[in-house]
C-alpha positions in Angstrom: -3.1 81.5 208.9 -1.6 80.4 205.5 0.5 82.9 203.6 -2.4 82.4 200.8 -4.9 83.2 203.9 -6.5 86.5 204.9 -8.1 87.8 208.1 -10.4 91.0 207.1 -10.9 92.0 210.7 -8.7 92.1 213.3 -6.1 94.0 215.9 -2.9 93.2 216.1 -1.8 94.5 219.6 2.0 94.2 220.4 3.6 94.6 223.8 6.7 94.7 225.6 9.6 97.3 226.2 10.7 99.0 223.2 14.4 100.0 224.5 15.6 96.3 225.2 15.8 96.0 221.3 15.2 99.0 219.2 16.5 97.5 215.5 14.0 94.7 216.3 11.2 97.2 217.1 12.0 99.3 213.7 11.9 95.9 212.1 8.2 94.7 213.2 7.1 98.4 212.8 8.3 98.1 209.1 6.9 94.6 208.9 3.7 96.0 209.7 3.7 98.8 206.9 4.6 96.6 204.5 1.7 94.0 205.4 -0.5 97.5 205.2 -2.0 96.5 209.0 -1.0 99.6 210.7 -4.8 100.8 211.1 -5.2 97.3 212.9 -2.1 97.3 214.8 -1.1 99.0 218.1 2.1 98.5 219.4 2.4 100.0 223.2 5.6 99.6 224.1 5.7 98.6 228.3 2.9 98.0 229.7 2.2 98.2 233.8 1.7 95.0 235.6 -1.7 96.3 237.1 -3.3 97.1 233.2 -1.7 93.4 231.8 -4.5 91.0 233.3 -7.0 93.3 231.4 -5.1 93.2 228.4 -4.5 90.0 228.4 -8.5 88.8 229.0 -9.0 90.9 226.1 -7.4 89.3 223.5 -8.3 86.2 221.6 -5.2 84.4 221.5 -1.7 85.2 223.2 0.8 84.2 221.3 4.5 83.7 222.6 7.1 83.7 219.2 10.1 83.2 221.4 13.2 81.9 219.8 14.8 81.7 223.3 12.5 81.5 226.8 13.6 81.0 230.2 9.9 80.1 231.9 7.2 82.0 230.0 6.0 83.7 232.9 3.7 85.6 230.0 2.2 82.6 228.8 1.1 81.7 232.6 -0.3 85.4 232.9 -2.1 84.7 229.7 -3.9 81.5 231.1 -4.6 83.0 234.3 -7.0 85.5 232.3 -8.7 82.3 230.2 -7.0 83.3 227.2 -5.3 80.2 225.3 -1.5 80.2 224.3 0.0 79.8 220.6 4.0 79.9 221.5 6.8 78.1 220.6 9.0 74.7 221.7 11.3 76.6 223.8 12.1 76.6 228.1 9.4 75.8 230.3 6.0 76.1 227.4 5.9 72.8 226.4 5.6 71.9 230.1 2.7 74.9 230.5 0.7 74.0 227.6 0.5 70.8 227.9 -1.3 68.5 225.4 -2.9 70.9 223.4 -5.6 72.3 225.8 -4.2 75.7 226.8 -3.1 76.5 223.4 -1.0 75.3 220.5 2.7 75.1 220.1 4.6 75.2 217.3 8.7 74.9 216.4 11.2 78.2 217.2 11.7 79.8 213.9 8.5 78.2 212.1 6.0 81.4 211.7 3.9 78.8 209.0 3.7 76.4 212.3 2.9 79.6 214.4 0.4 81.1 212.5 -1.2 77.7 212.2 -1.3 77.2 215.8 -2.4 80.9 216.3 -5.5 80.1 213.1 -6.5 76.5 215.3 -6.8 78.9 218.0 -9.2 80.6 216.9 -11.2 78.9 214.9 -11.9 76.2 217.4 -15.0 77.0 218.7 -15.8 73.7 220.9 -15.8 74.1 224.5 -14.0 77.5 224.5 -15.5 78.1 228.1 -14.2 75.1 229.2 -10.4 75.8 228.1 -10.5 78.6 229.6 -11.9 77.7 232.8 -9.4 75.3 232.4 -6.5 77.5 231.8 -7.1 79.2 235.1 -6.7 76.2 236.5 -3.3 75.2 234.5 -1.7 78.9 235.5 -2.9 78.6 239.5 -0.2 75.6 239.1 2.3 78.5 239.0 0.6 81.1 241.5 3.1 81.7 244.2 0.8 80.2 247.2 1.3 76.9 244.5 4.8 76.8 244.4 5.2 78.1 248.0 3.3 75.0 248.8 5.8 72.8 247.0 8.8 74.1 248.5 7.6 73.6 251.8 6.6 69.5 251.1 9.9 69.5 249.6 11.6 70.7 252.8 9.2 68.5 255.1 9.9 65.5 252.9 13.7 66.5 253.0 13.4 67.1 256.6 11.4 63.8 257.3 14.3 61.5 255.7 17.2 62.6 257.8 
């Protein structure tokens, strides 16, 4: 979305553990008050590992505003639930959504470039069901019987030159 852009209906939901950053928490609560979305927002804090996949099937979009990312093991759990990725440039996402089919990336630091990747998100309504299905596929890539599968052809191929 545009700064000069609304959205009349939505919910904002907002996860992850509070205590690793509580200024940055009192700054997004804040943030909300003063865009006047806290009816539409929830922010839950931690949430379990058995109650993410539903959460994450639930929403829309997932979007990933990292400044900093080591993998983006969120962004793979996202995709594994059919729901498309608006995140940043940053670690491994570039490599997980790859040429615009799981989702939309934008530069670290740009929330105009976010929020237009988030807004192409959702307003692309072509062959939804086929992104999806087809960011299953892109996250079993990273499914531990995947990469479990690798490592062990890189062994035997390491193991076949000597």
């Amino acid at each position: 979305l545009h700064s000069s852009q609304k959205i009349s209906e939505f919910e904002l939901v907002i996860a992850g553990d509070t205590d690793l950053d509580e200024k940055y928490v009192e700054e997004v609560e804040q943030a909300v008050c003063e865009l006047g979305i806290e009816k539409q927002t929830s922010i839950l804090g931690f949430v379990q590992s058995q109650d993410l996949p539903a959460l994450y099937a639930a929403a829309d979009v997932f979007v990933v505003p990292s400044i900093e990312e080591g993998f983006g093991m969120t962004a793979v759990e996202a995709l594994a639930a059919g729901t498309l990725v608006a995140g940043t440039r940053v670690g491994a996402l570039p490599k997980i959504i790859t040429k615009n089919e799981f989702g939309r990336l934008s530069d670290a630091g740009d929330p105009e470039g976010l929020a237009t990747a988030i807004d192409q998100i959702l307003h692309e309504e072509i062959g939804k069901d086929y992104i999806s299905e087809a960011a299953k596929r892109q996250a079993m890539e990273y499914s531990w019987e995947s990469i479990g599968n690798k490592c062990l052809q890189l062994y035997q191929d390491i193991t076949n030159g000597r």
